[in-house]
N, C-alpha and C positions, 0 to 999 in steps of 0.2 A: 686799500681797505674798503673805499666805500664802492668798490667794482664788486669786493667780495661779498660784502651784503647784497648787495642785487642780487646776486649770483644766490646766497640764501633764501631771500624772499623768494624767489621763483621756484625755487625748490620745492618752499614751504605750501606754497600757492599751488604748486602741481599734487602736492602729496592732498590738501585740503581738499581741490577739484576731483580726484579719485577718491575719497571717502567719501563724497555729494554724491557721484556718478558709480560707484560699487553697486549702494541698495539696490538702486533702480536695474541696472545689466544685469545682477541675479535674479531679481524679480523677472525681467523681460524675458532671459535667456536662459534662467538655471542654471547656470555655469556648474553651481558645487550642489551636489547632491545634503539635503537638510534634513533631517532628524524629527520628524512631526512632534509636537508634547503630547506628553500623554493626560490622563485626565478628564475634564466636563469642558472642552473648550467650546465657545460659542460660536458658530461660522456665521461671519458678517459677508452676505452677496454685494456684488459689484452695484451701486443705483443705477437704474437707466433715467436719463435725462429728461426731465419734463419742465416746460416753462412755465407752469404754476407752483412745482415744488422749487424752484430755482427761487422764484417771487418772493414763496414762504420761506427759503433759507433751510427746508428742509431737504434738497439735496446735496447744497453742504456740506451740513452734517452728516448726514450717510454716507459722503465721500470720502469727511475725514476720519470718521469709524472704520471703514473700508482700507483705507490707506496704513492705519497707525494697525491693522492684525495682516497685512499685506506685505507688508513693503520687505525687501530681499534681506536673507542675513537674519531676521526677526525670529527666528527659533535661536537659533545660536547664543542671540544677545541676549535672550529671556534668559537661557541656562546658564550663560556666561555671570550674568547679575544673580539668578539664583544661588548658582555656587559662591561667588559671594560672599552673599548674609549668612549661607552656612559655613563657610569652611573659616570664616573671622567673625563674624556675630554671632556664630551656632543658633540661627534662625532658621525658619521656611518658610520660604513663599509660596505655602499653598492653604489651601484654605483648612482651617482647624486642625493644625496639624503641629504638635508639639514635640519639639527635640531636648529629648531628658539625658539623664547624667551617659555616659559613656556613649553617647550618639544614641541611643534607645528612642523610637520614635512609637510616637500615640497622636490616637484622635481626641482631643480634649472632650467630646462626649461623654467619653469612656473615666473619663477625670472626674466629669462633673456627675458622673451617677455613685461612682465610690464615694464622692465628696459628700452625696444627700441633696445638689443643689435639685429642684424643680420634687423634692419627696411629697408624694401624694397623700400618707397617709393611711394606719390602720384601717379606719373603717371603709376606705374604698379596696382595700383587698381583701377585706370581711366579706366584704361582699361581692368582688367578682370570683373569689373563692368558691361561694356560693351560688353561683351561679356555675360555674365548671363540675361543682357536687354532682347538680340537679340535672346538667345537660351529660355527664358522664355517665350517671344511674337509666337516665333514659335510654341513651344508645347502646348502654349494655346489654337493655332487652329486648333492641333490634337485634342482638347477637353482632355488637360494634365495638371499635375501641376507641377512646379518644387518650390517647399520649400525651401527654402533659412533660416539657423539657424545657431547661433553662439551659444556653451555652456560655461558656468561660468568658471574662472580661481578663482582655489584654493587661490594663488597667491594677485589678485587683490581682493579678498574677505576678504581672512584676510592678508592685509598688516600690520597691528599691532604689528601683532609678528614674522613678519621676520628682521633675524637681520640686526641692524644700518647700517655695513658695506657690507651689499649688497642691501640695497633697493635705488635706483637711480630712482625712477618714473620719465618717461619721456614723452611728451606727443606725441609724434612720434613715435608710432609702430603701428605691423601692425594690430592689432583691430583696432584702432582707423582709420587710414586710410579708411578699408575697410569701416567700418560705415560709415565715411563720405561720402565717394565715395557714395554707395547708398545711403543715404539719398541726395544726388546731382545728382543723376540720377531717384529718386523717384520711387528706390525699396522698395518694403516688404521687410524686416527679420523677422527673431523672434529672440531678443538678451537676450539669457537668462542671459546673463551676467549682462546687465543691468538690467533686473528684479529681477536677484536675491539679488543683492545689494541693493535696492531700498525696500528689502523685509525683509533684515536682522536684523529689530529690531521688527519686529514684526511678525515674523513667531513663531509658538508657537512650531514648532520643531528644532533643527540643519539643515541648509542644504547643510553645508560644514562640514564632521568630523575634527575632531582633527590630526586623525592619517591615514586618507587616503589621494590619490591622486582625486580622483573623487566624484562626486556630490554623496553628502549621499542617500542613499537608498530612504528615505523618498522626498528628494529635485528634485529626476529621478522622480518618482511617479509623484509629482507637473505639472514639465514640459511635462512628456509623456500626463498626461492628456489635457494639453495645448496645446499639438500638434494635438493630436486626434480632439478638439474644434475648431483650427483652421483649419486644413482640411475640416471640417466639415463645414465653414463659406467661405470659399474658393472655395468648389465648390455646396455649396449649394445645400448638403444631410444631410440623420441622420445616424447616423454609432452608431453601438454598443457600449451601456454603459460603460463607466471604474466603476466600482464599488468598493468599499473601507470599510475596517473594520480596527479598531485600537486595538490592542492590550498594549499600552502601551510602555516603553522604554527599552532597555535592553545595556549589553553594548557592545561594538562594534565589529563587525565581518566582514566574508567577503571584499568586496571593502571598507568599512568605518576601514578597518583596513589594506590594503592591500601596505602599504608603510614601515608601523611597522613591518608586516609580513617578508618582504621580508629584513628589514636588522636581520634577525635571532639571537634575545637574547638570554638570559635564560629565562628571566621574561617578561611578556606581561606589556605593559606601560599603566600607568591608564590615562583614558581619560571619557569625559564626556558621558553619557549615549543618545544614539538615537532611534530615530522610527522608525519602522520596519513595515509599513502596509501591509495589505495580500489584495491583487488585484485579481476579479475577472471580468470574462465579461457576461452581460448578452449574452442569448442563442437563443436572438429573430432573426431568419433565413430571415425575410421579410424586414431587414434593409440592407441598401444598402451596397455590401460589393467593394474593390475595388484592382488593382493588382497593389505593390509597391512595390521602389525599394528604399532603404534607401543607401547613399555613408558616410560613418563618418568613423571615430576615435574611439578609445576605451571607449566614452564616451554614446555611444551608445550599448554597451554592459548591460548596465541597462534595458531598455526597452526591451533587447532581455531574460533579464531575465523574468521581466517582460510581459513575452506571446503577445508583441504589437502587433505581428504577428496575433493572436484569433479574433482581430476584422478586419480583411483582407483575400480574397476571398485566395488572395497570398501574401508571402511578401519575400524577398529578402535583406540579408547586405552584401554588398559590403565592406568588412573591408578594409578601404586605397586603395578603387577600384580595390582592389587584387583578397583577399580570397573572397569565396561567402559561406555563410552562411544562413540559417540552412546547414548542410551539407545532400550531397542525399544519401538512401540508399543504393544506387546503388553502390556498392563496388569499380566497375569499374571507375566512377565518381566522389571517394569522395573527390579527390583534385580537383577539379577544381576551375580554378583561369577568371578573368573577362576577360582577354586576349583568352580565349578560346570559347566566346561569340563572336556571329556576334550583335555589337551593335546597329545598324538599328535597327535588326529585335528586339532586348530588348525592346525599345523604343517604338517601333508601339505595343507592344503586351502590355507595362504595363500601368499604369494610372496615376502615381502619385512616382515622382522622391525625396525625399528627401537627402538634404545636411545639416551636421553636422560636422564643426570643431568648436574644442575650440582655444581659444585665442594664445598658442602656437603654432596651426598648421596650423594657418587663412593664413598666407601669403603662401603656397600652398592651398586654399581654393578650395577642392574638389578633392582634389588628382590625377588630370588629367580628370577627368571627363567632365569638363568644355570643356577644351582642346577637347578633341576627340570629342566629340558631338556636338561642335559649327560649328569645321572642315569639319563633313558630311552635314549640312545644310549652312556652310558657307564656300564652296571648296576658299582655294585661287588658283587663276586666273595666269598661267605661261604662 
Protein backbone atom coordinates (compact mmCIF):
# COMPACT_ATOMS: atom_id res chain seq x y z
CA UNK A 1 0.00 0.00 0.00
CA UNK A 2 2.22 2.57 0.95
CA UNK A 3 4.83 1.68 -2.22
CA UNK A 4 1.41 2.42 -4.08
CA UNK A 5 1.03 5.94 -2.87
CA UNK A 6 4.53 6.93 -3.69
CA UNK A 7 3.90 5.50 -6.77
CA UNK A 8 0.67 8.31 -6.81
CA UNK A 9 2.38 11.12 -5.49
CA UNK A 10 4.89 10.99 -8.23
CA UNK A 11 2.48 10.80 -10.58
CA UNK A 12 0.64 13.59 -9.12
CA UNK A 13 4.02 15.52 -8.91
CA UNK A 14 4.75 14.86 -12.59
CA UNK A 15 1.36 15.83 -13.83
CA UNK A 16 1.62 19.28 -11.41
CA UNK A 17 5.38 19.79 -13.01
CA UNK A 18 3.80 19.73 -16.57
CA UNK A 19 0.95 22.19 -15.76
CA UNK A 20 3.96 24.68 -14.22
CA UNK A 21 6.12 23.99 -17.41
CA UNK A 22 2.99 23.78 -20.32
CA UNK A 23 2.48 27.84 -19.96
CA UNK A 24 5.98 28.65 -20.37
CA UNK A 25 6.90 25.84 -23.61
CA UNK A 26 3.76 27.37 -25.51
CA UNK A 27 4.88 30.74 -24.80
CA UNK A 28 8.62 29.92 -25.81
CA UNK A 29 7.83 27.51 -28.51
CA UNK A 30 4.15 27.83 -29.71
CA UNK A 31 3.50 24.42 -29.76
CA UNK A 32 -0.55 24.86 -30.52
CA UNK A 33 -1.59 27.41 -32.58
CA UNK A 34 -3.95 30.22 -30.24
CA UNK A 35 -6.89 32.10 -31.31
CA UNK A 36 -6.21 35.95 -30.66
CA UNK A 37 -9.44 37.76 -28.73
CA UNK A 38 -11.20 39.78 -30.32
CA UNK A 39 -12.11 43.33 -29.05
CA UNK A 40 -10.10 46.68 -27.36
CA UNK A 41 -7.30 44.55 -25.98
CA UNK A 42 -4.32 46.45 -24.62
CA UNK A 43 -0.67 45.25 -25.70
CA UNK A 44 1.65 45.23 -22.67
CA UNK A 45 5.53 45.42 -24.27
CA UNK A 46 8.16 43.32 -22.80
CA UNK A 47 10.34 46.05 -20.07
CA UNK A 48 13.85 46.46 -20.87
CA UNK A 49 15.87 46.37 -17.86
CA UNK A 50 17.16 49.24 -16.02
CA UNK A 51 18.87 49.56 -12.60
CA UNK A 52 17.01 52.66 -11.52
CA UNK A 53 13.53 51.25 -12.54
CA UNK A 54 14.59 47.90 -10.73
CA UNK A 55 15.35 50.37 -7.46
CA UNK A 56 11.87 52.04 -8.01
CA UNK A 57 10.11 48.58 -8.32
CA UNK A 58 8.90 49.89 -11.37
CA UNK A 59 10.18 47.16 -13.43
CA UNK A 60 8.55 44.83 -11.56
CA UNK A 61 5.64 45.76 -12.13
CA UNK A 62 5.90 45.89 -15.96
CA UNK A 63 7.08 42.48 -15.68
CA UNK A 64 4.41 41.28 -14.01
CA UNK A 65 1.79 43.24 -16.29
CA UNK A 66 3.87 41.69 -19.18
CA UNK A 67 3.81 38.09 -17.92
CA UNK A 68 -0.04 37.80 -16.56
CA UNK A 69 -1.20 39.03 -20.80
CA UNK A 70 1.86 36.74 -21.99
CA UNK A 71 2.11 33.73 -20.55
CA UNK A 72 1.18 30.56 -23.04
CA UNK A 73 -2.25 28.97 -23.17
CA UNK A 74 -3.68 32.61 -21.86
CA UNK A 75 -6.32 33.06 -24.82
CA UNK A 76 -7.61 29.77 -24.32
CA UNK A 77 -8.02 30.07 -20.57
CA UNK A 78 -9.62 33.73 -21.05
CA UNK A 79 -12.45 31.81 -23.32
CA UNK A 80 -12.41 28.92 -21.40
CA UNK A 81 -13.45 31.15 -18.03
CA UNK A 82 -15.67 33.24 -20.40
CA UNK A 83 -17.60 30.37 -21.54
CA UNK A 84 -18.14 29.76 -18.14
CA UNK A 85 -20.02 32.76 -16.70
CA UNK A 86 -22.03 32.33 -19.83
CA UNK A 87 -22.99 28.95 -20.52
CA UNK A 88 -23.90 28.59 -16.29
CA UNK A 89 -24.29 32.23 -15.04
CA UNK A 90 -25.56 33.61 -18.35
CA UNK A 91 -22.95 36.44 -17.85
CA UNK A 92 -20.22 38.28 -20.11
CA UNK A 93 -17.11 39.16 -19.58
CA UNK A 94 -16.95 41.82 -21.64
CA UNK A 95 -17.41 45.06 -21.10
CA UNK A 96 -21.05 46.62 -21.11
CA UNK A 97 -22.41 44.04 -22.40
CA UNK A 98 -25.73 42.47 -21.36
CA UNK A 99 -27.21 38.96 -21.95
CA UNK A 100 -31.13 39.03 -22.06
CA UNK A 101 -33.81 36.61 -22.15
CA UNK A 102 -33.23 33.85 -24.80
CA UNK A 103 -29.37 34.67 -25.10
CA UNK A 104 -30.42 38.06 -26.84
CA UNK A 105 -27.37 40.26 -26.36
CA UNK A 106 -27.19 44.39 -25.87
CA UNK A 107 -24.97 47.00 -24.87
CA UNK A 108 -26.49 48.40 -21.81
CA UNK A 109 -26.04 51.96 -23.30
CA UNK A 110 -28.59 51.20 -25.42
CA UNK A 111 -30.77 50.15 -22.08
CA UNK A 112 -29.83 53.04 -20.41
CA UNK A 113 -31.08 55.72 -23.19
CA UNK A 114 -34.68 53.70 -23.49
CA UNK A 115 -34.63 53.76 -19.73
CA UNK A 116 -34.13 57.99 -19.72
CA UNK A 117 -31.01 57.51 -17.49
CA UNK A 118 -28.42 60.66 -18.32
CA UNK A 119 -32.15 62.59 -20.21
CA UNK A 120 -31.15 66.16 -20.99
CA UNK A 121 -34.13 67.65 -21.18
CA UNK A 122 -36.80 69.83 -23.37
CA UNK A 123 -35.17 72.95 -23.37
CA UNK A 124 -31.71 71.72 -24.64
CA UNK A 125 -33.32 70.19 -27.69
CA UNK A 126 -35.46 73.45 -28.07
CA UNK A 127 -32.67 74.58 -28.73
CA UNK A 128 -30.28 72.58 -30.57
CA UNK A 129 -33.35 72.20 -32.74
CA UNK A 130 -32.98 75.64 -33.29
CA UNK A 131 -30.10 75.73 -34.06
CA UNK A 132 -30.22 72.99 -36.98
CA UNK A 133 -33.48 75.45 -38.14
CA UNK A 134 -31.02 78.18 -38.72
CA UNK A 135 -27.88 76.24 -39.85
CA UNK A 136 -30.29 74.18 -42.32
CA UNK A 137 -32.07 77.66 -43.78
CA UNK A 138 -28.69 78.82 -44.30
CA UNK A 139 -27.07 76.09 -46.33
CA UNK A 140 -30.14 75.82 -48.19
CA UNK A 141 -29.23 79.13 -49.95
CA UNK A 142 -25.71 77.90 -50.53
CA UNK A 143 -27.94 75.61 -52.70
CA UNK A 144 -26.93 72.79 -49.72
CA UNK A 145 -28.57 70.04 -47.85
CA UNK A 146 -28.15 69.15 -44.40
CA UNK A 147 -29.83 65.63 -43.67
CA UNK A 148 -30.93 65.27 -40.41
CA UNK A 149 -31.36 61.17 -39.39
CA UNK A 150 -31.74 59.32 -36.30
CA UNK A 151 -30.87 55.19 -36.43
CA UNK A 152 -32.79 52.32 -34.82
CA UNK A 153 -31.88 51.26 -31.13
CA UNK A 154 -31.25 47.59 -30.82
CA UNK A 155 -32.68 48.22 -27.39
CA UNK A 156 -36.00 49.89 -28.29
CA UNK A 157 -36.60 47.18 -31.06
CA UNK A 158 -36.34 44.21 -29.05
CA UNK A 159 -37.41 45.38 -25.68
CA UNK A 160 -38.95 41.73 -25.12
CA UNK A 161 -36.05 40.23 -24.29
CA UNK A 162 -34.29 42.40 -22.08
CA UNK A 163 -34.25 41.57 -18.83
CA UNK A 164 -37.21 42.33 -16.19
CA UNK A 165 -34.86 44.04 -13.89
CA UNK A 166 -33.44 46.43 -16.23
CA UNK A 167 -36.06 47.59 -18.63
CA UNK A 168 -37.65 50.88 -16.89
CA UNK A 169 -39.14 52.52 -20.34
CA UNK A 170 -39.41 55.99 -19.82
CA UNK A 171 -40.98 58.47 -21.86
CA UNK A 172 -38.43 61.19 -21.26
CA UNK A 173 -35.21 60.78 -22.97
CA UNK A 174 -33.47 62.11 -25.33
CA UNK A 175 -34.87 60.49 -28.73
CA UNK A 176 -37.95 61.42 -27.75
CA UNK A 177 -37.18 64.95 -26.82
CA UNK A 178 -35.36 65.51 -29.98
CA UNK A 179 -38.35 64.28 -32.17
CA UNK A 180 -40.53 66.35 -30.52
CA UNK A 181 -38.51 69.27 -30.66
CA UNK A 182 -38.45 69.04 -34.49
CA UNK A 183 -41.60 67.90 -35.20
CA UNK A 184 -42.50 71.53 -33.14
CA UNK A 185 -40.18 73.36 -34.95
CA UNK A 186 -41.38 71.43 -38.37
CA UNK A 187 -38.13 69.83 -39.23
CA UNK A 188 -37.46 66.86 -41.61
CA UNK A 189 -35.76 63.83 -40.14
CA UNK A 190 -35.56 60.64 -41.17
CA UNK A 191 -36.22 58.42 -38.07
CA UNK A 192 -35.27 55.03 -38.81
CA UNK A 193 -36.06 54.21 -35.45
CA UNK A 194 -39.37 54.70 -36.00
CA UNK A 195 -39.64 53.07 -39.34
CA UNK A 196 -37.94 50.19 -38.31
CA UNK A 197 -40.40 49.28 -35.55
CA UNK A 198 -43.19 49.99 -37.58
CA UNK A 199 -41.66 47.56 -40.07
CA UNK A 200 -40.81 44.67 -37.68
CA UNK A 201 -43.58 42.27 -38.34
CA UNK A 202 -43.39 42.41 -41.56
CA UNK A 203 -40.07 42.57 -42.97
CA UNK A 204 -39.48 39.37 -44.62
CA UNK A 205 -35.73 39.62 -43.24
CA UNK A 206 -34.11 40.32 -39.63
CA UNK A 207 -33.33 43.92 -39.26
CA UNK A 208 -31.97 43.74 -35.95
CA UNK A 209 -29.56 40.38 -35.29
CA UNK A 210 -29.74 38.45 -32.26
CA UNK A 211 -26.28 38.75 -31.45
CA UNK A 212 -24.96 42.20 -32.72
CA UNK A 213 -25.01 45.73 -31.59
CA UNK A 214 -26.06 47.33 -34.89
CA UNK A 215 -28.52 47.24 -37.65
CA UNK A 216 -28.38 43.85 -39.59
CA UNK A 217 -26.50 43.84 -42.67
CA UNK A 218 -29.66 43.58 -44.54
CA UNK A 219 -31.72 46.50 -42.44
CA UNK A 220 -28.30 49.18 -43.31
CA UNK A 221 -29.13 47.97 -47.05
CA UNK A 222 -33.02 49.21 -46.47
CA UNK A 223 -32.14 52.45 -44.93
CA UNK A 224 -28.90 53.36 -47.19
CA UNK A 225 -31.23 52.99 -50.05
CA UNK A 226 -33.80 55.23 -48.21
CA UNK A 227 -31.30 57.68 -47.99
CA UNK A 228 -30.09 57.68 -51.34
CA UNK A 229 -34.18 58.31 -52.43
CA UNK A 230 -34.32 60.84 -50.10
CA UNK A 231 -31.51 62.96 -51.35
CA UNK A 232 -32.75 62.43 -54.31
CA UNK A 233 -36.43 63.93 -53.47
CA UNK A 234 -34.73 66.60 -51.55
CA UNK A 235 -32.82 68.22 -54.03
CA UNK A 236 -34.55 67.05 -56.92
CA UNK A 237 -31.98 64.90 -59.00
CA UNK A 238 -31.44 61.27 -60.12
CA UNK A 239 -28.33 59.76 -58.66
CA UNK A 240 -27.27 56.39 -59.32
CA UNK A 241 -29.08 53.18 -58.81
CA UNK A 242 -28.55 51.10 -55.61
CA UNK A 243 -28.96 47.67 -57.10
CA UNK A 244 -29.56 44.43 -55.20
CA UNK A 245 -29.40 40.59 -55.49
CA UNK A 246 -30.43 38.13 -52.87
CA UNK A 247 -28.63 35.35 -52.14
CA UNK A 248 -30.50 33.80 -49.43
CA UNK A 249 -29.75 33.64 -45.51
CA UNK A 250 -26.71 32.45 -43.93
CA UNK A 251 -25.88 32.58 -40.40
CA UNK A 252 -24.48 35.43 -38.74
CA UNK A 253 -21.21 37.12 -39.23
CA UNK A 254 -19.48 40.29 -39.10
CA UNK A 255 -21.39 43.34 -37.46
CA UNK A 256 -24.62 40.80 -37.11
CA UNK A 257 -22.21 39.02 -34.75
CA UNK A 258 -20.05 41.61 -33.46
CA UNK A 259 -21.22 41.74 -29.64
CA UNK A 260 -20.84 37.73 -29.48
CA UNK A 261 -17.65 38.23 -31.03
CA UNK A 262 -16.19 40.38 -28.75
CA UNK A 263 -17.10 38.66 -25.34
CA UNK A 264 -14.70 35.67 -26.62
CA UNK A 265 -16.18 32.00 -26.11
CA UNK A 266 -15.07 28.82 -27.00
CA UNK A 267 -18.22 28.12 -28.99
CA UNK A 268 -19.93 30.65 -31.30
CA UNK A 269 -23.81 31.08 -30.01
CA UNK A 270 -26.56 29.97 -32.21
CA UNK A 271 -28.72 32.61 -33.45
CA UNK A 272 -31.13 32.86 -36.11
CA UNK A 273 -30.02 32.95 -39.77
CA UNK A 274 -29.96 36.55 -41.87
CA UNK A 275 -29.69 38.27 -45.23
CA UNK A 276 -26.73 39.20 -46.61
CA UNK A 277 -27.62 41.16 -50.05
CA UNK A 278 -24.72 41.91 -52.41
CA UNK A 279 -25.08 45.74 -53.63
CA UNK A 280 -24.21 47.06 -56.60
CA UNK A 281 -24.26 50.58 -58.48
CA UNK A 282 -25.21 51.25 -61.66
CA UNK A 283 -22.17 52.82 -63.79
CA UNK A 284 -24.45 55.46 -65.75
CA UNK A 285 -21.60 58.59 -65.61
CA UNK A 286 -24.55 61.20 -66.88
CA UNK A 287 -26.31 61.05 -63.50
CA UNK A 288 -25.88 63.65 -61.28
CA UNK A 289 -23.14 62.99 -58.89
CA UNK A 290 -22.81 65.12 -55.74
CA UNK A 291 -19.81 66.04 -52.99
CA UNK A 292 -20.81 64.79 -49.30
CA UNK A 293 -19.99 64.94 -46.04
CA UNK A 294 -21.62 62.34 -43.72
CA UNK A 295 -21.02 63.21 -39.50
CA UNK A 296 -22.33 59.69 -37.59
CA UNK A 297 -21.66 57.19 -35.27
CA UNK A 298 -20.59 53.69 -35.85
CA UNK A 299 -23.78 53.09 -37.40
CA UNK A 300 -22.78 54.33 -40.37
CA UNK A 301 -20.01 52.22 -40.91
CA UNK A 302 -22.46 49.94 -42.80
CA UNK A 303 -23.05 52.08 -45.70
CA UNK A 304 -19.26 52.64 -45.79
CA UNK A 305 -19.15 49.14 -46.24
CA UNK A 306 -21.43 49.28 -48.46
CA UNK A 307 -19.56 51.57 -51.26
CA UNK A 308 -22.36 54.58 -50.43
CA UNK A 309 -19.44 56.45 -51.43
CA UNK A 310 -19.84 54.90 -55.63
CA UNK A 311 -22.83 56.84 -56.03
CA UNK A 312 -20.88 60.26 -55.14
CA UNK A 313 -18.65 62.50 -57.12
CA UNK A 314 -16.95 62.66 -53.34
CA UNK A 315 -17.77 61.40 -50.05
CA UNK A 316 -16.42 62.00 -46.75
CA UNK A 317 -17.07 60.32 -42.87
CA UNK A 318 -16.42 62.27 -40.27
CA UNK A 319 -16.55 59.50 -37.59
CA UNK A 320 -17.73 61.46 -34.25
CA UNK A 321 -16.67 64.55 -36.29
CA UNK A 322 -13.17 63.20 -35.46
CA UNK A 323 -11.54 60.80 -37.79
CA UNK A 324 -12.15 61.35 -41.58
CA UNK A 325 -12.56 58.58 -43.51
CA UNK A 326 -12.03 56.83 -46.32
CA UNK A 327 -8.49 57.33 -45.23
CA UNK A 328 -5.85 59.27 -47.91
CA UNK A 329 -3.19 57.68 -49.57
CA UNK A 330 -1.13 60.02 -48.79
CA UNK A 331 1.03 58.49 -46.02
CA UNK A 332 1.75 61.91 -44.69
CA UNK A 333 -2.05 62.49 -44.23
CA UNK A 334 -3.32 59.35 -43.26
CA UNK A 335 -4.27 60.63 -39.71
CA UNK A 336 -5.98 63.28 -40.30
CA UNK A 337 -8.66 64.33 -37.92
CA UNK A 338 -11.62 67.14 -38.81
CA UNK A 339 -9.85 69.73 -36.38
CA UNK A 340 -7.37 69.90 -39.10
CA UNK A 341 -9.86 71.25 -41.66
CA UNK A 342 -10.62 74.89 -42.06
CA UNK A 343 -14.47 74.27 -41.81
CA UNK A 344 -15.82 77.19 -43.99
CA UNK A 345 -13.98 76.23 -46.58
CA UNK A 346 -15.46 72.16 -46.26
CA UNK A 347 -18.84 73.69 -46.42
CA UNK A 348 -18.56 75.96 -49.49
CA UNK A 349 -16.86 73.22 -51.33
CA UNK A 350 -19.28 70.13 -50.52
CA UNK A 351 -22.97 69.81 -51.27
CA UNK A 352 -24.79 67.76 -49.07
CA UNK A 353 -24.00 67.42 -45.16
CA UNK A 354 -25.47 64.33 -43.59
CA UNK A 355 -26.11 63.60 -39.67
CA UNK A 356 -26.52 60.26 -38.19
CA UNK A 357 -26.77 59.42 -34.40
CA UNK A 358 -28.53 56.59 -32.89
CA UNK A 359 -30.78 56.82 -30.07
CA UNK A 360 -27.84 56.49 -27.42
CA UNK A 361 -25.76 59.25 -28.84
CA UNK A 362 -28.83 61.73 -29.89
CA UNK A 363 -28.50 63.88 -26.86
CA UNK A 364 -24.89 64.96 -28.42
CA UNK A 365 -26.68 65.10 -31.74
CA UNK A 366 -23.95 65.67 -34.23
CA UNK A 367 -21.00 65.48 -32.22
CA UNK A 368 -20.23 69.15 -32.29
CA UNK A 369 -20.81 69.75 -35.75
CA UNK A 370 -23.86 71.69 -35.10
CA UNK A 371 -22.01 73.63 -32.63
CA UNK A 372 -19.11 74.97 -34.74
CA UNK A 373 -20.99 75.51 -37.88
CA UNK A 374 -23.94 77.45 -36.62
CA UNK A 375 -20.99 79.57 -34.64
CA UNK A 376 -19.40 80.68 -38.25
CA UNK A 377 -22.68 81.68 -39.68
CA UNK A 378 -24.03 82.67 -36.37
CA UNK A 379 -20.96 84.66 -34.60
CA UNK A 380 -22.10 85.62 -31.03
CA UNK A 381 -21.97 89.20 -30.61
CA UNK A 382 -19.44 90.59 -27.43
Amino acid sequence: MMKDNGILRRILLAILLCLLILPYTQEKLLLFKETPLNGAITTVDKPLFSVSEWLEGTFQEKTESFLNQNFGFRTGLVRFNNQILYSIFNKAKAKDVIVGKESYLYESGYIDAINGINYLGDEIFAEKIRKIRLLSDTLSKMNKSLIIAIAPSKARFYTEYIPDNLLHISNQTNYNGFVKAAKDASLDIIDFGDYFIKSKDTSKYLLFPKLGTHWSVYGACLAEDSLIHYIERERHIDLRELQWSMDGVKRAYGTDYDIADGMNLLYRIRGPELAYPTLTYEKDSSKIQLKVVSIADSFYWMFMYNQIGEIFEKHQYWYYFNDIWPKSNDCQRENRVVADLDLRAEIVKNDVFIILNTESTVGGYGFGFIEAAYDLYYPVVK
